[in-house]
Every structure is written in structure tokens, then in C-alpha cells.
BAMIBA-755846 format. One record per residue (C-alpha): residue in one letter; x, y, z. Coordinates in pm, whole numbers, plus 50000, padded with zeros to 5 digits. Layout:
N
AXYZ/...
***
This chain:
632
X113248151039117/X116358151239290/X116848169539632/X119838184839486/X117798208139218/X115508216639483/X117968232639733/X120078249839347/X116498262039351/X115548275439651/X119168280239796/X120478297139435/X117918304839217/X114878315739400/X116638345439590/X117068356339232/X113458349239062/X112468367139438/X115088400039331/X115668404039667/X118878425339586/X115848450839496/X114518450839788/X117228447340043/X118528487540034/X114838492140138/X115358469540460/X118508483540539/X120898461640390/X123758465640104/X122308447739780/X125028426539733/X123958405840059/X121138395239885/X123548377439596/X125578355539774/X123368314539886/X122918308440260/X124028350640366/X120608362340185/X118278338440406/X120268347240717/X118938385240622/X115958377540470/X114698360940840/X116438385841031/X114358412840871/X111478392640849/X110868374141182/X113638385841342/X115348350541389/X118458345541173/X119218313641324/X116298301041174/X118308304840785/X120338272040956/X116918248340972/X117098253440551/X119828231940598/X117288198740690/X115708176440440/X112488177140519/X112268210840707/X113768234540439/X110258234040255/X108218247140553/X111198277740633/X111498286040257/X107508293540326/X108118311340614/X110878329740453/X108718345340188/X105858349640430/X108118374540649/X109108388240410/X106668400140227/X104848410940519/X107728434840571/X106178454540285/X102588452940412/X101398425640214/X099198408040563/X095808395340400/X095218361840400/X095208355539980/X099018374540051/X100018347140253/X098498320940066/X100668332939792/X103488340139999/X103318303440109/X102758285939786/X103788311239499/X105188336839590/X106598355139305/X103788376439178/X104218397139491/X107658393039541/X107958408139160/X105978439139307/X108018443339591/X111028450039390/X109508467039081/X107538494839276/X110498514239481/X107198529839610/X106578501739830/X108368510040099/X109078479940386/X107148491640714/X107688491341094/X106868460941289/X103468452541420/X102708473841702/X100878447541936/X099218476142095/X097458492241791/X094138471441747/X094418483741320/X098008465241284/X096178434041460/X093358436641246/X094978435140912/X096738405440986/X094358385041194/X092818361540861/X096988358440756/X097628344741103/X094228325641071/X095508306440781/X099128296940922/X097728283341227/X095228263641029/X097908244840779/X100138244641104/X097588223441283/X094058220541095/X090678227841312/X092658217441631/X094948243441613/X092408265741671/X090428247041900/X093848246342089/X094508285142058/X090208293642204/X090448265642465/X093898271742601/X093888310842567/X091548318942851/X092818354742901/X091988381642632/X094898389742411/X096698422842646/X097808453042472/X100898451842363/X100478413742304/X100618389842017/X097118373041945/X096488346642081/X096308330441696/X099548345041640/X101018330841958/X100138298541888/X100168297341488/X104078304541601/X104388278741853/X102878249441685/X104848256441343/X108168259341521/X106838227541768/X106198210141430/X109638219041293/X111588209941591/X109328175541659/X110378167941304/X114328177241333/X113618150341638/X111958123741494/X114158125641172/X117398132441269/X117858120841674/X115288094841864/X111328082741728/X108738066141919/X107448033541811/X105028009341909/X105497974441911/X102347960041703/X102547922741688/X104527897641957/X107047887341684/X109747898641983/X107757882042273/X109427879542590/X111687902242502/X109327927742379/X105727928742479/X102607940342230/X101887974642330/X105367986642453/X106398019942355/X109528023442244/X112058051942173/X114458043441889/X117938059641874/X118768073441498/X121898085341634/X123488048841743/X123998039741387/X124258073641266/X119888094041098/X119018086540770/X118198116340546/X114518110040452/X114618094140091/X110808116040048/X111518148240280/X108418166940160/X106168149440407/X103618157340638/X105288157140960/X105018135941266/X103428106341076/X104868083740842/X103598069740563/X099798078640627/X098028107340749/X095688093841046/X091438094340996/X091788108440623/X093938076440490/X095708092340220/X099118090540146/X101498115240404/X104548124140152/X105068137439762/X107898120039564/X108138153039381/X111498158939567/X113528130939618/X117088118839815/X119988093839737/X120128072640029/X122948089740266/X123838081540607/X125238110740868/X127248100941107/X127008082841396/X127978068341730/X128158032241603/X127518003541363/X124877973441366/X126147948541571/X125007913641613/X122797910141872/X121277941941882/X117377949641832/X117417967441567/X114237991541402/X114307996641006/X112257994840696/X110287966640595/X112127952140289/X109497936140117/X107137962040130/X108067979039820/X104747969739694/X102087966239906/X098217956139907/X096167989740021/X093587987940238/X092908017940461/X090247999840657/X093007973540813/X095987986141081/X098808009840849/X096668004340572/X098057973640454/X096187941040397/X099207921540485/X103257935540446/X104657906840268/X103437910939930/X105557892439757/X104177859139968/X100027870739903/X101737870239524/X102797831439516/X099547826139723/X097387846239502/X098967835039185/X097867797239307/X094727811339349/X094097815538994/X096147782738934/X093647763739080/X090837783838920/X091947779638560/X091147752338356/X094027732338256/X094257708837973/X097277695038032/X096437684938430/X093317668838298/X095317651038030/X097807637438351/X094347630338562/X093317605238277/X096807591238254/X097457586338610/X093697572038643/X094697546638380/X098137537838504/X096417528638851/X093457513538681/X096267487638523/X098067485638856/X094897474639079/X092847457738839/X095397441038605/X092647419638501/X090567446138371/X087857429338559/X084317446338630/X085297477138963/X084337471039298/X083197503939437/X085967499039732/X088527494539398/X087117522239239/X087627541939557/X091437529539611/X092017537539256/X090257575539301/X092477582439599/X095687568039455/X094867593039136/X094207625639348/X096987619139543/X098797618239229/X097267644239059/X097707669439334/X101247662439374/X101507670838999/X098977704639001/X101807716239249/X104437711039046/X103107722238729/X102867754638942/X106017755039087/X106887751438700/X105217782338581/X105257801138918/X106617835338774/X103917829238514/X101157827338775/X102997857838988/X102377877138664/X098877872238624/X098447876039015/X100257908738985/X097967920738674/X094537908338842/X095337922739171/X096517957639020/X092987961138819/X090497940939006/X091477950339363/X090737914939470/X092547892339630/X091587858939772/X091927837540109/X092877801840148/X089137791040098/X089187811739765/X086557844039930/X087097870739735/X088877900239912/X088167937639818/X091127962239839/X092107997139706/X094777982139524/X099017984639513/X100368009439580/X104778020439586/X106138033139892/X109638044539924/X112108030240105/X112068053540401/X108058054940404/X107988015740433/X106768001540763/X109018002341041/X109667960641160/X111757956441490/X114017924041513/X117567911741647/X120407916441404/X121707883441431/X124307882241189/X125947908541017/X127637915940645/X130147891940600/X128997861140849/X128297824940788/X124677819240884/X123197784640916/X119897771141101/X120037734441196/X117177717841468/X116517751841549/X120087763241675/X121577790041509/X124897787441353/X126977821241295/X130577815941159/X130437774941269/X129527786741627/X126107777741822/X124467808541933/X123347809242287/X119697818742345/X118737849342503/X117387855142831/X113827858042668/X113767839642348/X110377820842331/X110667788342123/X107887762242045/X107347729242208/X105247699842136/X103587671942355/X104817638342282/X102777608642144/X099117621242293/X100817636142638/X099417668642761/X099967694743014/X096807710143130/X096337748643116/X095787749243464/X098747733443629/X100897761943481/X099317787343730/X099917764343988/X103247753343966/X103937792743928/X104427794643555/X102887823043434/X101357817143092/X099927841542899/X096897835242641/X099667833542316/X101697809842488/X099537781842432/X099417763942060/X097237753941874/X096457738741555/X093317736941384/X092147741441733/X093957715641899/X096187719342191/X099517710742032/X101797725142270/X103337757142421/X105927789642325/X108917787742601/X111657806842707/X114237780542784/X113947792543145/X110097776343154/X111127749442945/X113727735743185/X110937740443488/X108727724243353/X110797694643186/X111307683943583/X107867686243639/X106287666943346/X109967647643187/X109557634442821/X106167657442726/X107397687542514/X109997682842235/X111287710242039/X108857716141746/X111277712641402/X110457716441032/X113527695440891/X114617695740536/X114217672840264/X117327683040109/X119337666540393/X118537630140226/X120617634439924/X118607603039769/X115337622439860/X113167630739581/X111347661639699/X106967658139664/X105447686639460/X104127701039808/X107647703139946/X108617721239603/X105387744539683/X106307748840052/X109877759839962/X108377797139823/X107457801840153/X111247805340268/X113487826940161/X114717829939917/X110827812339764/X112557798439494/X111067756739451/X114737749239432/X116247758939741/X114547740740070/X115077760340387/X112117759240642/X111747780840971/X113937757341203/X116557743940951/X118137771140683/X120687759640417/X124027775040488/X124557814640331/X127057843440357/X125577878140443/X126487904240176/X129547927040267/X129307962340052/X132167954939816/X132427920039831/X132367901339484/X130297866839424/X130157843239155/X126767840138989/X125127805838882/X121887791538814/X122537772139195/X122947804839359/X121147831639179/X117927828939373/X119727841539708/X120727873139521/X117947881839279/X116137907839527/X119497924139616/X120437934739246/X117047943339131/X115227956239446/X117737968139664/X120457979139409/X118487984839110/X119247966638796/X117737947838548/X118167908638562/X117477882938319/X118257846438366/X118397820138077/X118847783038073/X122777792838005/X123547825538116/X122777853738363/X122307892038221/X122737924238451/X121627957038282/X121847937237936/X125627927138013/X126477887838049/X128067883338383/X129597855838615/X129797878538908/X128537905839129/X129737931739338/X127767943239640/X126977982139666/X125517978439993/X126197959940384/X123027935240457/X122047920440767/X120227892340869/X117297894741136/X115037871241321/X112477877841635/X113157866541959/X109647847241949/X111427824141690/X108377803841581/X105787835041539/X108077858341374/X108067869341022/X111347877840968/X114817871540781/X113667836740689/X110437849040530/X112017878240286/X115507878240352/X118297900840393/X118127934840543/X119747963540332/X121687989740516/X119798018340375/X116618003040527/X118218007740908/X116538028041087/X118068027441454/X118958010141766/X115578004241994/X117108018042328/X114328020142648/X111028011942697/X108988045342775/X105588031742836/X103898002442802/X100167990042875/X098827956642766/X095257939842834/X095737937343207/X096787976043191/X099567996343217/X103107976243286/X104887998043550/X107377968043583/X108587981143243/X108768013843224/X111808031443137/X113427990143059/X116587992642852/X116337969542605/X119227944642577/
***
């Protein structure tokens, strides 16, 4: 449901299924206060718990909920209603007391709670029990008995009281915070290595690019998509927002490192036993690998019909005699025909890949299995939906903004035709050349610190190591002509080259993981990054950079055919962007999933600007050198 029927109800029509213009006279104030939206709340907390400000906090997404239930719980305890099955009602229905409030005249509201009179602390005691236990469950009141040393004075709250009142209003304010101003975040994984180190603590300014109201704001605040220890889901989708941005000081700009909302984790495999209860973000990429999965498993007629053809083809090629097989022939001929055949299998799936995605996407959703790259089954809890403001938070560098020219060549990247410098900190890989090695060791001694995840390795060889250019230039004086810059080139730049099934099956690892379109990690085909407004022309060479946009991002229906492209049913040539996008990569350009992996970022995914390093520990202990580090 929208947000907008929930504040017409609570801001228009509750105050009348509540009748407060019944009860106000008995209060002390004209009826006709209690008619008009936004005045009546003002009153209603006034009398109530004697904060009017507090009718202002209805005003937040997110909050209103929890001061609409504080609303109706001061109220009705205004007219003596204290017990604790009153304020669960006043908290989650109140109207059956609310309706006796202003049907009886004879309930008359009463006088405050005398803090001194041990009978108007009694009767509300298991009422004030309750609050602080869905304020803060169990260690709210292990807070309130280990903290309250003192006996509660005369004349004093209870110490339940005092603290049920603190921790909801601490809980309201945190969540005003978090939402609407600065979050704290964690960097999990060293995709922004040297520039950001695993286990930095982060806060992330909502205000630089102006706070997002929350898509789901009926959430359990202070955690985001998961409550901690129980694993089950933190928010209801019963209320919902349009995505709207308030203002603020700024826009994205290129260059800076940037905090928002993972865009491919719309669906996502759920495991509550791995970290944010994910068994992996990028579903979309377990989907092409799953789906060859069951490729692979499923008997194929026509692959087996191919086998025996390509057998017999190379039979006639090596023997042309037809003489009796050596076994060394035999062998030659074996090897030619898997080397054959498996260039085929992967083109046959590259074929039918949204086929395969299907039945990946079927067997995944009922089974809750998936499968690693030796085939071992995997148990999960299956997919699950998450909104776009409840999924995970990435951090990357904007590189390139709506509107730019984006190109990766050799590992340089190209915005509007012009190299882009690297940063201070950007780690890059490096090789050794032809069998030439530079032992772990020597780094320490000619002063180059190396941490363990500098060093690479393949199948557990020593291949090479992850450099800032700084290091790389040190140590090219010290060992000349060892490390070369590691590159994945393209295929596609040899016009005459006909691409192998496996470079067809390694192109779905790219964005946009379409077999057609060959980017790789160090060389990207040349794109524009969508500006909101901005019209394209839609073909069957360019569709695949777009697809996500208009059916994830923007929301329509898309159907391609050999001769025509169909948007919500309609034939069209062209699009129109509703939304900015930006592109993103991690500073550690050769262990970062980023841009390259799933593409562009949409604006309403932006979270904030990641502005100062607050804490930060790492295996070695706690980082003093970078506390309180603006991050550039």
C-alpha cells in the first residue's frame, strides 16, 4: 500500500474513527480542535505526554508509526486506561477503547501521575513494563535493573518508566539520524583497498546528495534489512513509498566514493547462516552459473548427435584411409573431438541461455539448492525480494556520471575521450614475466610493505602482486622487466576474429552478460551513461545495455523478437530515460565487483557520500593512523 493512504489514514481519518472531538471538551479543549489534520495531534500529545513538538516527528516516514502508537497510548491513559492489555491495545488497536472514551461522558480524563503516590505507580507499572520491552526486548530491562542502582525516589518516575521513555525517544531520534542525516557503515570486503581498508568504519553523509525517504518505512529500526541473532526479515511492505529525494547540499560527482544500494540484489539467494544472509549478492551471475549447472547435467540429444559427427569428421581427417586405429590415433582423434564438442556444449548454451536461467530460476526457488563449480549441492532457504532501499549497501567511486562517454582499454579508463589519472591508492594487478619472480621476502626488505592480499595467486601459484602505482614504480627500479600489467583483452578488437564458444560463455560474466557483447574487466566496449530524459534508439545491437534499466530499474515489460522490440505491449524504436545512472568501479580494480559485473547504478539506489573514517581495526588491531581520515 501506498504511504500516501497511510498518512489520509492516520493524519485524516483515524482522529475521526478515534472521535476525539468527543473527548477533547473533557481535556480542556474546544471540539473543533480535534477536526482539523496535524492541530489535533499537536493537542492530542500535549494532553497526553505533555510534548507537542512531538505531533512534528508524524511528519517522518518511518517514525510516524511508532508516535501514532504513542499518541493513542497517552491518550488513553489520560482517561485511566494504564493496564498492560490497555496499552497493548492502545498500541496496536486502539479503537475499542478509544470508542469508550467518547461514548461514556462518564469517563472523565484524570490528573497526571503523582510520582509520589505508590497506587498511581502501581497501576501503571505492567503498561510501562510492556513499552520498555517492544522499545528494547529483555535488554531493555536488563539495562533499566543494571543501570538504576538507586531505588526509584518519591516523587520520581520508575525507573522502567524512565528508561521505557528514553530508549523509545533514543530509538526515534537514532532513526531520524540514520534515515534522514549520516549512517555508519562497515567496509566488508577490500573491493576499495588502499583506499579503504576491511574493517574501517565509516560514517556516510545522506545529506551531500540530499536522504532518501525509505521506500519500506515500517521497519525495525537501527538495522537494515535483517534483524541480528533471530534472522528474519527487519521491514513490512505493507506500507510503501515512491522513490523521492529531499534536498540536498550536492549532486554525485565523478570521483567521489559513493555508498548506495546494491542493484542486482533485487533477488537474492537466502541463507541466514552466511554474512547479511546472502549466499552471494549477484544473483543474476549464480543464475547463468547455475543454469549451466543443469546444462551440463541434462542429457542432450542433440550434443550427442554433434559428438558422433565431430568424432566422424576427425576420424576421416586423421585416418583417411580408414585403416585399423592406433591407440595414439585414437587418442589424437578423442582430444580433437572434446575439444570440439566442448566448444559446441558452450554454445548450444549460450544459445538457450534464458532457457537454462529459467529452469535455474524454477529449481532454485523450490529445491533451495544451488551448486558450486564442482557441481556439490548447496542448501539454502531460498529467494527471497528485497526492496530497493533494504538492498545491501556496496561502496565504490562514481567514476562517470549520467551523460559521459565511458570506455576501458589496457586497463586505462577513458571518460569523454580523456585518460583518467589513477588515484593516490588505486591497487592494480601485475604479473611476472616469462617464469621471473619476486620473492615474498625482499618486499619487507626493500621497505615495501605488503600485506597478505597483495600477493596473487592462481590455482595456488604465485602469479604476481596488487600495486598502487606508487609500489609499482619502486619496485620496477628494483627488479626492471618482471611485472606487466595483468590485461583481459577482447576478441572483438580482431574484426576477422571468430569468437570460441568459451569466449561467447565468458562474455555473461560482463556486463551487460549478453554472449553478444565482449567486454572483460580491463577492456570495456565504448557506452554512454543514461541521463534522466535523454532519448535512445533501440536495436537488437544495443538492447542488451538497456534491458535491466526498463524492466528492473524503471519497470516495464520487454519483449524482444527477431524483428522488433515491445515496451508495455507497444512496438518501439526508442526510449526515454526516467532516471540519472552512474557508473562505479573499486579502487582495487582487479578484486572489485562492481559496474563491470552488473552495470549501471540508478539514482534512486544512492545512498550518500562516504565522508570520514571513525574507527577502524584490522588483524594487527586497531588503526589509529586512520581514525577520523577524510576520505578523498
Amino acid at each position: 500500500m501506498n504511504a500516501l493512504y497511510f498518512y489520509l489514514f492516520l493524519i485524516v481519518i483515524h482522529p475521526y474513527l478515534a472521535m476525539w472531538w468527543k473527548s477533547f471538551e473533557r481535556l480542556g479543549y474546544a471540539s473543533w480542535k480535534a477536526m482539523i489534520p496535524g492541530l489535533n495531534y499537536f493537542y492530542v500529545f500535549k494532553a497526553g505526554a505533555k510534548k507537542p513538538w512531538w505531533s512534528l516527528l508524524m511528519l517522518f516516514p518511518g517514525v510516524h508509526i511508532i508516535m501514532w502508537m504513542a499518541a493513542n497510548v497517552s491518550y488513553i491513559r489520560r482517561f485511566g486506561y494504564f493496564s498492560i492489555a490497555d496499552t497493548a491495545q492502545g498500541i496496536f488497536f486502539p479503537y475499542l477503547i478509544l470508542w469508550k472514551i467518547a461514548n461514556n461522558t462518564q469517563v472523565a480524563a484524570i490528573p497526571e501521575t503523582n510520582w509520589a503516590n505508590p497506587k498511581d505507580v502501581n497501576i501503571r507499572a505492567n503498561g510501562d513494563h510492556l513499552v520498555l520491552f517492544l522499545s528494547l526486548p529483555i535488554i531493555g530491562h536488563a539495562v533499566a535493573m543494571v543501570l538504576s542502582f538507586r531505588s526509584t525516589k518519591i516523587g520520581k518516575k520508575s525507573k522502567f518508566k524512565e528508561w521505557g521513555d528514553s530508549i523509545l525517544f533514543a530509538l526515534v531520534a537514532a532513526s531520524i539520524i540514520r534515515t534522514y542525516v549520516f549512517e555508519p557503515f562497515q567496509i566488508p570486503t577490500g573491493s576499495m583497498e588502499k583506499t579503504l581498508l576491511v574493517g574501517d568504519f565509516l560514517f556516510v553523509n545522506k545529506l551531500a546528495y540530499g536522504p532518501k525517504v525509505p521506500v519500506t518505512p515500517l521497519s525495525f529500526p537501527l538495522v537494515h534489512n535483517t534483524i541480528p541473532w533471530i534472522n528474519v526479515r527487519s521491514y513490512s511492505t505493507i506500507e510503501t513509498c515512491t522513490y523521492t529525494r529531499l534536498p540536498g547540499f550536492g549532486k554525485v560527482n565523478r570521483n567521489d566514493v559513493v555508498v548506495f544500494n546494491f542493484p542486482s540484489g533485487d533477488t537474492a539467494i537466502y541463507d541466514p547462516r552466511v554474512p547479511d544472509g546472502l549466499m552471494g549478492h549477484d544473483y543474476h551471475g549464480q543464475l547463468i552459473n547455475e543454469g549451466f549447472y543443469y546444462f551440463r547435467t541434462t542429457p542432450n540429444n542433440e550434443l550427442n548427435a554433434q559428438n558422433q559427427t565431430l568424432y566422424d569428421n576427425y576420424a576421416k581427417q586423421y585416418n583417411p584411409t580408414g585403416a585399423a586405429l592406433t591407440p595414439e590415433l585414437k587418442a589424437k582423434i578423442d582430444s580433437a573431438t572434446k575439444v570440439g564438442i566442448d566448444d559446441m556444449a558452450f554454445r548450444f548454451f549460450v544459445r538457450d541461455v534464458e532457457y537454462w536461467k529459467d529452469v535455474a530460476r524454477t529449481e532454485m526457488a523450490m529445491s533451495k539448492v544451488n551448486h558450486d563449480q564442482m557441481g556439490n549441492p548447496i542448501n539454502h532457504y531460498g529467494l527471497i525480494y528485497r526492496p530497493v532501499d533494504k538492498r545491501e549497501n556496496y561502496i565504490k567511486r562514481c567514476v562517470a556520471v549520467p551523460g559521459d562517454r565511458v570506455e576501458i582499454k589496457s586497463s586505462i579508463l577513458y571518460v569523454n575521450g580523456k585518460a583518467v589519472k589513477q588515484f593516490l591508492n588505486q591497487n592494480m594487478r601485475y604479473d611476472f614475466v616469462d617464469g621471473k619472480t619476486i620473492p615474498q621476502g625482499k618486499l619487507a626488505a626493500y621497505n615495501l610493505f605488503a600485506a597478505e592480499n597483495d600477493f596473487c595467486y592462481e590455482d595456488g601459484i604465485y602469479k604476481g602482486l596488487f600495486l598502487t602505482q606508487r609500489l609499482y614504480q619502486k619496485l620496477k627500479k628494483i627488479y626492471p622487466k618482471t611485472l606487466e600489467l595483468h590485461l583481459q583483452k577482447q576478441y572483438s578488437d580482431d574484426k576477422n576474429a571468430v569468437p570460441t564458444g568459451f569466449q561467447l560463455f565468458e562474455n555473461l560474466s560482463c556486463f551487460p552478460k549478453d554472449p553478444k557483447v565482449n567486454n572483460t574487466i580491463t577492456d570495456f566496449q565504448k557506452f554512454t551513461v543514461p541521463k534522466k530524459g535523454t532519448t535512445v534508439a533501440l536495436n537488437a545491437d544495443n538492447i542488451a545495455w538497456y534491458r535491466r534499466i526498463i524492466t528492473a530499474y524503471e519497470g516495464h515489460t520487454l519483449r524482444e523478437t527477431d524483428n522488433a522490440i515491445y515496451i508495455d505491449g507497444k512496438k518501439v524504436k526508442s526510449y526515454t530515460f526516467a532516471m540519472n545512472y552512474y557508473w562505479m568501479m573499486g579502487d582495487n580494480r582487479y578484486n572489485s565487483a562492481d559496474s563491470r559485473i552488473w552495470g549501471f547504478v540508478p539514482e534512486d539506489h544512492i545512498v550518500g557520500k562516504a565522508s570520514i573514517v571513525w574507527f577502524s581495526k584490522g588483524s594487527q588491531g586497531i588503526r589509529t593512523e586512520r581514525i577520523f581520515k577524510s576520505i578523498g
